[in-house]
C-alpha positions as CSV (number, residue, x, y, z in Angstrom):
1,X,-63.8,90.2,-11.4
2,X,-61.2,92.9,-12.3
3,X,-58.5,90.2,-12.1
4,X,-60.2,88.0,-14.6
5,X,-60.6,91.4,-16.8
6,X,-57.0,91.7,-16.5
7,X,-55.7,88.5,-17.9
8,X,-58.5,88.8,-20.6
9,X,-57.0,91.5,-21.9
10,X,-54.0,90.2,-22.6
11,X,-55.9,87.5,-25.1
12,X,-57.3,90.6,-27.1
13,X,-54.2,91.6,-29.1
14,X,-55.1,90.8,-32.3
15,X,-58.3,93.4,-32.3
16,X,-57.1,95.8,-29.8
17,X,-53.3,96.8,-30.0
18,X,-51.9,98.9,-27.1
19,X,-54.0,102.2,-27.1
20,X,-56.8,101.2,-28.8
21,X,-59.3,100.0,-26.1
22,X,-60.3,103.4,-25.2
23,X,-63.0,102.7,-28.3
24,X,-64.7,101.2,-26.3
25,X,-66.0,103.9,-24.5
26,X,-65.5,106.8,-25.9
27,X,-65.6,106.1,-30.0
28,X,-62.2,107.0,-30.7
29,X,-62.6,110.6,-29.4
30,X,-64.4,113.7,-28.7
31,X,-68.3,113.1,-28.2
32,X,-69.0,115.9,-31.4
33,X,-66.3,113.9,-33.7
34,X,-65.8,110.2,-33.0
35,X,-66.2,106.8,-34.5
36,X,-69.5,106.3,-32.6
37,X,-71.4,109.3,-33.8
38,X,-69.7,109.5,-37.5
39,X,-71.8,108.0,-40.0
40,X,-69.1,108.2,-42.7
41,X,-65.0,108.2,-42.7
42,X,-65.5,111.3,-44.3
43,X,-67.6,112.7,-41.8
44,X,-64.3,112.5,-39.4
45,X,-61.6,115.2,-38.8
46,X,-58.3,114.0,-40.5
47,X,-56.8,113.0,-37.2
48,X,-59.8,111.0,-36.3
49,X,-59.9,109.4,-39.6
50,X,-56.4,108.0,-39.5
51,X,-56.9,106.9,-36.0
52,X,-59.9,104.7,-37.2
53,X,-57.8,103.6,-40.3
54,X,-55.5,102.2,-38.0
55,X,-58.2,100.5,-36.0
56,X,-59.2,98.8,-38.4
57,X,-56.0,97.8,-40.9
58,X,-56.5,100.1,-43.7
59,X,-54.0,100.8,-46.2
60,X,-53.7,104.0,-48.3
61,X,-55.2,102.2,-50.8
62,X,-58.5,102.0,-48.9
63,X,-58.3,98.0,-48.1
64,X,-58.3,96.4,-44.9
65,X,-56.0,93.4,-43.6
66,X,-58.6,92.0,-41.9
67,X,-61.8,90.1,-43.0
68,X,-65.2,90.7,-42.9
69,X,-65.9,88.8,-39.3
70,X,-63.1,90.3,-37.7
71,X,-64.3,94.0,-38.6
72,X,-67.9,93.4,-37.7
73,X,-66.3,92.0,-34.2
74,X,-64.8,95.0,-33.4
75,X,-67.3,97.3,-35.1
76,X,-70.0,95.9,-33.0
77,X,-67.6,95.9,-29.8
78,X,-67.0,99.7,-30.9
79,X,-70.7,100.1,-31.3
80,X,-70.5,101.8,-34.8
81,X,-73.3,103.6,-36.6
82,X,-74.8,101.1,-39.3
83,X,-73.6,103.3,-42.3
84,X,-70.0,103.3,-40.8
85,X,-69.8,99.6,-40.2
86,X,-71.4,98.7,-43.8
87,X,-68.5,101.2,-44.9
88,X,-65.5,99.7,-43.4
89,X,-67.0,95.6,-44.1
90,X,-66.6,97.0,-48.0
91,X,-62.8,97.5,-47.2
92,X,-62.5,94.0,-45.9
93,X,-59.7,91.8,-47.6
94,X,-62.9,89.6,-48.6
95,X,-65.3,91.9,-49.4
96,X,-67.6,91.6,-51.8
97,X,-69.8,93.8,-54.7
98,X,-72.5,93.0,-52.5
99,X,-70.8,94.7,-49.3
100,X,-70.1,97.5,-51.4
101,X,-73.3,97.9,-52.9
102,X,-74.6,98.3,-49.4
103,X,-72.5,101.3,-48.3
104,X,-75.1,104.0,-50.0
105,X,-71.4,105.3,-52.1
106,X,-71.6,103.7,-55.6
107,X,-73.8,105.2,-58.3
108,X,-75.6,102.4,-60.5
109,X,-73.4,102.9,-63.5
110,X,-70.2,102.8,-61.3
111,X,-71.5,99.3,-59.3
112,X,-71.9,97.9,-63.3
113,X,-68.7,98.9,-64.5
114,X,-66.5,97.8,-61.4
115,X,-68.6,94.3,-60.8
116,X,-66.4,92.1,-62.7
117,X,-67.8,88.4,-62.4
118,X,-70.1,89.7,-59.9
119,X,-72.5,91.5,-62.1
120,X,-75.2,89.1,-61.4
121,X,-74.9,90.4,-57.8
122,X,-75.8,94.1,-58.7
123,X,-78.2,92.4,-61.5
124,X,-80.2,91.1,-58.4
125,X,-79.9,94.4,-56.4
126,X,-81.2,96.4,-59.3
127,X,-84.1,94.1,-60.3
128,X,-84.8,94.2,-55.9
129,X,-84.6,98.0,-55.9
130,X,-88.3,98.4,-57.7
131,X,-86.1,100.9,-59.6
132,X,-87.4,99.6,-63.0
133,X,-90.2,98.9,-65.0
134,X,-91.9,95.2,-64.5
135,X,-90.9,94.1,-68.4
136,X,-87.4,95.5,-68.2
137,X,-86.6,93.6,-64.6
138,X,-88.3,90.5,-66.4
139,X,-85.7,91.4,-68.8
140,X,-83.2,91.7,-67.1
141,X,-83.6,88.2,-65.5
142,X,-83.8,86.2,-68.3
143,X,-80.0,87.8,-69.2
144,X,-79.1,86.8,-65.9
145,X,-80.2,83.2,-66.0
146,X,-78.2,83.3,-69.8
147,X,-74.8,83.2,-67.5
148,X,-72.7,85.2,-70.2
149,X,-71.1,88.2,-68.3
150,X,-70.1,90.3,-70.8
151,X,-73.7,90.5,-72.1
152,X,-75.5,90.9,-68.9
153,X,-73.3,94.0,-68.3
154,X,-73.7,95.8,-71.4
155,X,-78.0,94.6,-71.0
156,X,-77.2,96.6,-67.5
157,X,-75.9,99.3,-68.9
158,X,-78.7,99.6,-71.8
159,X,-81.3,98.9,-69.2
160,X,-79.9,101.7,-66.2
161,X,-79.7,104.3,-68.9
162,X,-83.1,103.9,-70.1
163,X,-84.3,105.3,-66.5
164,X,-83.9,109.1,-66.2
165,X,-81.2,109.7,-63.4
166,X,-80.8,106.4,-62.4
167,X,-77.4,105.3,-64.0
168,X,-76.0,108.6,-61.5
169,X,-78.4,107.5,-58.1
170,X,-76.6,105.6,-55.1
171,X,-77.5,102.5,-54.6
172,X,-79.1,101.9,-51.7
173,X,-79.4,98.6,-50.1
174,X,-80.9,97.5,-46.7
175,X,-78.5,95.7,-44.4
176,X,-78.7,92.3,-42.8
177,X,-77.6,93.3,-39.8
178,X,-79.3,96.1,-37.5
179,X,-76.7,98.4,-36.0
180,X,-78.3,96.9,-32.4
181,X,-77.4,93.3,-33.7
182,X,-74.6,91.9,-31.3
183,X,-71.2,90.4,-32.0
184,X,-72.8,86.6,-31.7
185,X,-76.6,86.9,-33.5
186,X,-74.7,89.2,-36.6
187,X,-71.7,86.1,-36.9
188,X,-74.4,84.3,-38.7
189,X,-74.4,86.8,-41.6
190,X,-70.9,87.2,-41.9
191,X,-70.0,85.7,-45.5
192,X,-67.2,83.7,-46.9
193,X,-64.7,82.3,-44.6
194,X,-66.9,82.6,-41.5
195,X,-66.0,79.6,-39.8
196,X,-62.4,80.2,-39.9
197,X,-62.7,83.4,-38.9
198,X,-64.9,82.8,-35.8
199,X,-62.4,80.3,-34.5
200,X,-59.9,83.3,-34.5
201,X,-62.1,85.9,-33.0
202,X,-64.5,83.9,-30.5
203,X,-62.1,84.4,-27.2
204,X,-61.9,87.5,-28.1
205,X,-65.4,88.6,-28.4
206,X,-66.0,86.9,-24.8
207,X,-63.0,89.2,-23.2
208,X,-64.4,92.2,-24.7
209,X,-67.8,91.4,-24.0
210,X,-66.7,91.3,-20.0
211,X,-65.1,94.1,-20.3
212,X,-67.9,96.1,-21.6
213,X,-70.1,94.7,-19.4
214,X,-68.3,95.2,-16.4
215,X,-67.1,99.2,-16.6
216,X,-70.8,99.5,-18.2
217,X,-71.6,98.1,-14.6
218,X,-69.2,100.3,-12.5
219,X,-70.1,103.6,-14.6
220,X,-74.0,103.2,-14.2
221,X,-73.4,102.4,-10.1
222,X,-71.4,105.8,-9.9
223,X,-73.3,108.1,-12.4
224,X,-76.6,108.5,-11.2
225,X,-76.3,112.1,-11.2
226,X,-75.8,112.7,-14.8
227,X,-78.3,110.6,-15.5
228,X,-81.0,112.6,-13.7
229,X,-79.8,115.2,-15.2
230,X,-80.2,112.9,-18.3
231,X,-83.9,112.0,-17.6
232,X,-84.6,115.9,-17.3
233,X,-82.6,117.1,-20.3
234,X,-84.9,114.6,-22.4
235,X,-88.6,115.5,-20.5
236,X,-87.8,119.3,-20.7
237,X,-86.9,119.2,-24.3
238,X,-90.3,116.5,-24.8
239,X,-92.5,119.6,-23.4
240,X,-91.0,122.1,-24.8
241,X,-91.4,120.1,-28.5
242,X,-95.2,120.1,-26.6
243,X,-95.5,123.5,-26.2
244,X,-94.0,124.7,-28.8
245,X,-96.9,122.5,-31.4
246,X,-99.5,123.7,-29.1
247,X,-98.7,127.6,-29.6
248,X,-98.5,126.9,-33.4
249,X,-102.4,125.1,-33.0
250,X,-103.4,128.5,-30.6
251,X,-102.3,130.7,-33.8
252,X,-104.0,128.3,-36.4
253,X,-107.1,128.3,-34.3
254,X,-106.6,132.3,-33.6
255,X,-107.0,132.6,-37.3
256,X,-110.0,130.4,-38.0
257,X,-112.0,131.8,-35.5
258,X,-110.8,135.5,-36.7
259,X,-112.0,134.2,-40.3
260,X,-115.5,133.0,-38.7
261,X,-116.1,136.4,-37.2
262,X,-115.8,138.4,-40.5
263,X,-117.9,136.2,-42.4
264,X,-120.4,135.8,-39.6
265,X,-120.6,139.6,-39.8
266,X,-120.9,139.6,-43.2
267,X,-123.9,137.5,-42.8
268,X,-125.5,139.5,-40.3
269,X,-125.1,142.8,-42.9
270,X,-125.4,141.7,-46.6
271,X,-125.8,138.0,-46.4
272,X,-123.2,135.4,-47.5
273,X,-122.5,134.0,-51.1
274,X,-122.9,130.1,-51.8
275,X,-119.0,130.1,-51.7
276,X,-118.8,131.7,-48.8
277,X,-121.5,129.9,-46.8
278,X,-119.5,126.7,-48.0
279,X,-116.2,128.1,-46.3
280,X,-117.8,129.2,-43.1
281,X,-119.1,125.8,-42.9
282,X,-115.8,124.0,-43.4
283,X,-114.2,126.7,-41.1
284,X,-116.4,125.4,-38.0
285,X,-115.6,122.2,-38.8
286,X,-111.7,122.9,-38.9
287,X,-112.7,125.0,-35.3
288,X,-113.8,122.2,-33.6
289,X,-110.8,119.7,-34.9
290,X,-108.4,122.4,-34.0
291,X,-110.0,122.7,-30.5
292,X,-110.2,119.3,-29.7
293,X,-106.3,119.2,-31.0
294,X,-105.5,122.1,-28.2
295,X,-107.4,120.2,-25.6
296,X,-105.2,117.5,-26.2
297,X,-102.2,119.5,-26.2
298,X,-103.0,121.3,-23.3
299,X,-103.6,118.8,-21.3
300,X,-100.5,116.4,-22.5
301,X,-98.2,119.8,-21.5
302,X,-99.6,119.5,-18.1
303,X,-98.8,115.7,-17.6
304,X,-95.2,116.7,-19.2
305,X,-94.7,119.6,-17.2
306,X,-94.9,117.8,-14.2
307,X,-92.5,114.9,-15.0
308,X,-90.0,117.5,-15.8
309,X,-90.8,119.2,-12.5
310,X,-90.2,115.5,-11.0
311,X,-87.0,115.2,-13.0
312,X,-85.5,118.6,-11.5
313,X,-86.8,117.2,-8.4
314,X,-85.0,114.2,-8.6
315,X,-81.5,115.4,-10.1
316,X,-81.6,118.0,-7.5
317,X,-81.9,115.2,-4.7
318,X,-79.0,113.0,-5.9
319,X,-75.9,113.1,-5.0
320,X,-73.0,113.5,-7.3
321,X,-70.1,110.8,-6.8
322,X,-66.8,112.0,-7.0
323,X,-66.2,110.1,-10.1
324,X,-69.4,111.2,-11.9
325,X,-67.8,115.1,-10.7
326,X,-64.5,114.6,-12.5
327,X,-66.4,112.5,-15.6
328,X,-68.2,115.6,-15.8
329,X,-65.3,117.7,-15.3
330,X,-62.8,116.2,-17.1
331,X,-64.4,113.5,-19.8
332,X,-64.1,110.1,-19.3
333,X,-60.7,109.0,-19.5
334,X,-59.2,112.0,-17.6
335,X,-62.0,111.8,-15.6
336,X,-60.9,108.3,-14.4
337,X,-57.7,108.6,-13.7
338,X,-58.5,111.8,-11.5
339,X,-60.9,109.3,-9.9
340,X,-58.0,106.6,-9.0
341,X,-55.9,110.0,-7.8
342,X,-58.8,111.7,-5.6
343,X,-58.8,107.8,-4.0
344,X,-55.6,107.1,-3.3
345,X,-55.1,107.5,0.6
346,X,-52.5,109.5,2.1
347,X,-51.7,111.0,5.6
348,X,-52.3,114.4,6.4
349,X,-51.8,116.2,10.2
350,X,-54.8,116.7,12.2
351,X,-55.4,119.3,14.7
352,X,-53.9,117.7,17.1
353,X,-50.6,117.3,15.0
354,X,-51.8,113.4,14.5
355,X,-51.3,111.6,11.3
356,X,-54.7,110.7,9.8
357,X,-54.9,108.6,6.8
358,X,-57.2,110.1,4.1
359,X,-57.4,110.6,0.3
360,X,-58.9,113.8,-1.7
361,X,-62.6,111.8,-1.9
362,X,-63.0,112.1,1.8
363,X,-61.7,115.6,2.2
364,X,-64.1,116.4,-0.7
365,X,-67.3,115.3,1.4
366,X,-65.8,116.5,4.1
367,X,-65.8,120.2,2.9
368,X,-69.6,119.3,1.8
369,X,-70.5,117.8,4.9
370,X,-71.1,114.8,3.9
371,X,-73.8,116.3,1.5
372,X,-72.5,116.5,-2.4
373,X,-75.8,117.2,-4.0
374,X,-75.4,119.8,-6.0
375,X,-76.9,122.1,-3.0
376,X,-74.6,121.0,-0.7
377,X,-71.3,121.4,-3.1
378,X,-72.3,125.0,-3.9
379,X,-72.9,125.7,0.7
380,X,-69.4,123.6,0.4
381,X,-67.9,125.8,-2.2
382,X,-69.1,129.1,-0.8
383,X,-67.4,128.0,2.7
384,X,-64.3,126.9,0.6
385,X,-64.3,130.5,-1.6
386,X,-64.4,132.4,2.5
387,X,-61.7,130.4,3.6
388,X,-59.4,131.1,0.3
389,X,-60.1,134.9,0.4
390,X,-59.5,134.4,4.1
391,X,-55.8,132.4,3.6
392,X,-54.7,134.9,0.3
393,X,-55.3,138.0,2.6
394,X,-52.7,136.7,4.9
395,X,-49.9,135.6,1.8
396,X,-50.6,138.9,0.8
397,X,-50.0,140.5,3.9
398,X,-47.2,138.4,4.2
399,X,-46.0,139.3,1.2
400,X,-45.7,143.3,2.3
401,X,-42.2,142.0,3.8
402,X,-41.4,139.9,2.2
403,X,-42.1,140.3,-1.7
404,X,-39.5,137.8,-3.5
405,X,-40.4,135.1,-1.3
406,X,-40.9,132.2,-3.5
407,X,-42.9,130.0,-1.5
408,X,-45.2,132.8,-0.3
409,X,-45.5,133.8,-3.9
410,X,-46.5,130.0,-4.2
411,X,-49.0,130.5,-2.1
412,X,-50.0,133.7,-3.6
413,X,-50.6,131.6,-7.4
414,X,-52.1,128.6,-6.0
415,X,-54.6,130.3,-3.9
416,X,-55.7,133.1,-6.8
417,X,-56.4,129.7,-9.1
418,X,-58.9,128.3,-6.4
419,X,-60.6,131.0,-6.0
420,X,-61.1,131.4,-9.6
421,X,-61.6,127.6,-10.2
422,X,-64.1,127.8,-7.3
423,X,-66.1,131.0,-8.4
424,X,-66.7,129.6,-11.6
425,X,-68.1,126.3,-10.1
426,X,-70.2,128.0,-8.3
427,X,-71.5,129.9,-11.1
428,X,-71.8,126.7,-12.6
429,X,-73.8,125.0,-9.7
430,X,-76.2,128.0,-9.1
431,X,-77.3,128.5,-13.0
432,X,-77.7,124.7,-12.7
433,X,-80.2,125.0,-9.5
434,X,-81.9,128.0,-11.2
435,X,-82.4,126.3,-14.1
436,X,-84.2,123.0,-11.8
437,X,-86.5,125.8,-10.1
438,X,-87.7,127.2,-13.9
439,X,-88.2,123.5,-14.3
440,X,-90.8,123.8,-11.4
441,X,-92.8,126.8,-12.8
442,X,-95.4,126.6,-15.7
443,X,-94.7,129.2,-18.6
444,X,-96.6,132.3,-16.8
445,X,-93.9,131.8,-13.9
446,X,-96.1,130.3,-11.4
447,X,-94.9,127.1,-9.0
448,X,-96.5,123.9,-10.2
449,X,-99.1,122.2,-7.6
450,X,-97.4,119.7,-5.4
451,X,-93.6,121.8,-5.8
452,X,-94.6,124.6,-3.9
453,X,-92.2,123.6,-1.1
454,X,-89.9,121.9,-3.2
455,X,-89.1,125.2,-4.5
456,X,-88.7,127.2,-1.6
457,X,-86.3,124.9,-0.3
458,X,-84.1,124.5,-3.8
459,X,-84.0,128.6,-3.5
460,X,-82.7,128.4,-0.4
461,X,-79.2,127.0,-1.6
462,X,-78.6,130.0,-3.7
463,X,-79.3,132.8,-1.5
């Protein structure tokens, strides 16, 4: 399979040049700024921006080289935000007012003005918007179906300025295409010159559609780590979203019933007014709701409290692959290639001063036993940290005698930045198994029923 991925690459030139294919996967760039998560060209850093610009063939002038079904190819390869990808298709060397009307960034009166013999277009889009009144888009219309340009612009123009605001309000059109519409069902909506254009791009969308497919393969078989940790993130942020609505009923309810009490009192003293019978009556009423409401809640934090007790439970119980630990680590890209590193095979001299073939992978479960949950990495690491301490000690003793000795002082550097490296991790790992155990607990601190063990046995990795 990686063979065939090879030699499709090469027929991918035209879309990807060298360079470009790490778009694929990681947008273009850093998680917080990249063409994935941008929703605008202006949303991007400078450098970012003129990375896409080259991506996708635009000039200084804001045009693309390329068409409107070769960008949608690569924009839905990218995976784009719909906002971006209606942005870039208005930059497309066959773009047209309607493609322009659609990226949210022209005012009314600026779509009228630059529409040229495609004012009927943003005639049609105005009278869609429900922006005007039912005589004036009846109006408006007729001038259409008259056919003279010039007149059905300045009847725009009249008609947009009538309308308080709207002449200076985006325009804001729906797309045809949702931004989870793949490269083959969104060809179909792809304009002028679409069959030409498919003919160009078809082998191309195939390659990259095999190429997606198959790292999207590889990266879920080797990161099942990160996403338990994933599956938690989401149900511990779902109850605490839970509990945070069912303090804020608690306090509404504290309040009604507070309000109940002092007019209750004031009917056992002086006797109530009409108004104020009328109140305590609706305040019952709004008692009871906001009861039943807390029920609810209550009871929906409890269900949610124990899937994110199941979530720890299950991150805490899967091991982490050497490739998900330098994804982590490193990001993707550099996590990879520190991946095709750690597995490269070398020979290293055994206590018995034979040569055994192995690779940084296997001496990386070695020094966790075999276990590289997140557990057994932080027993590993500890061992590891003893052993450092242990080897520096001796450099350093070493060193009494011989203190310009470069490869002692070698020694010296190499084994200070494992240590550090490794205390950190371990910092790392521990606030991470801490974190699973809160994850156990119910808000007063006490172990959930069923996790009672489960507990006792994560706390046992970090004492």
């Amino acid at each position: 399979m990686f063979y065939i991925t090879q030699m499709q690459f090469k027929e991918i030139g035209s879309l990807f040049e060298k360079g470009e294919f790490a778009s694929l996967f990681n947008g273009g760039g850093l998680k917080s700024n990249n063409f994935k998560t941008a929703s605008s060209i202006s949303d991007m850093q400078n450098i970012t921006a003129e990375m896409f610009n080259k991506q996708f063939r635009i000039n200084s002038e804001g045009v693309s080289e390329w068409s409107k079904a070769q960008i949608e190819a690569k924009a839905n390869a990218i995976g784009l935000t719909e906002s971006l990808k209606n942005e870039v298709l208005a930059m497309a060397s066959d773009a047209t007012i309607t493609d322009k009307l659609r990226t949210g960034k022209l005012t009314w009166a600026k779509a009228i003005d630059t529409a040229g013999d495609s004012i009927n277009d943003v005639g049609d889009a105005l009278i869609k918007s429900g922006k005007l009144s039912k005589e004036n888009s009846e109006i408006l219309k007729r001038v259409i179906d008259q056919g003279d340009v010039k007149n059905t612009k300045q009847r725009m123009k009249d008609i947009v300025n009538e309308v308080d605001g709207l002449a200076d309000s985006f325009v804001n059109l729906e797309s045809k295409t949702s931004s989870k519409t793949g490269f083959f069902t969104s060809a179909a909506n792809l304009g002028k010159g679409l069959l030409v254009s498919l003919k160009a791009i078809a082998p191309y969308a195939a390659a990259i559609t095999a190429v997606v497919v198959a790292v999207g393969a590889l990266d879920h078989a080797l990161t099942g780590y990160s996403r338990a940790q994933e599956n938690l993130s989401a149900s511990s942020a779902k109850y605490e979203e839970t509990k945070s609505e069912l303090q804020s009923l608690n306090s509404q309810l504290d309040e009604t019933k507070s309000r109940i009490e002092e007019l209750q009192e004031i009917h056992d003293t002086t006797g109530l007014t009409f108004a104020q019978e009328s109140e305590l009556e609706k305040l019952q009423e709004t008692n009871n709701e906001l009861q039943r409401q807390v029920d609810l809640k209550k009871s929906l934090a409890e269900i949610e409290a124990k899937q994110v007790a199941e979530d720890a439970k299950k991150a805490s119980s899967t091991e982490q692959t050497r490739y998900d630990y330098n994804k982590e680590k490193y990001g993707f890209w550099k996590g990879l290639w520190h991946d095709l590193v750690d597995n490269s095979t070398y020979n290293k001299i055994d206590e018995k001063g034979n040569l055994v073939p192995t690779s940084n992978n296997l001496e990386w479960q070695s020094q966790n036993n075999g276990d590289t949950t997140i557990s057994g990495q932080m027993k590993g690491n500890i061992d590891a940290l003893k052993q450092y301490k242990k080897e520096l000690k001796e450099v350093e003793n070493k060193l009494i005698d011989a203190p310009k000795d470069s490869y002692l002082l070698n020694q010296q550097k190499n084994l200070q930045e494992q240590i550090s490296e490794t205390t950190s991790e371990l910092g790392d790992q521990a606030e991470t198994i801490q974190q699973w155990i809160a994850s156990a607990k119910d808000e007063n601190g006490n172990t959930l029923d069923g996790m009672q063990s489960y507990v006792r046995d994560v706390s046992r990795s970090v004492q």
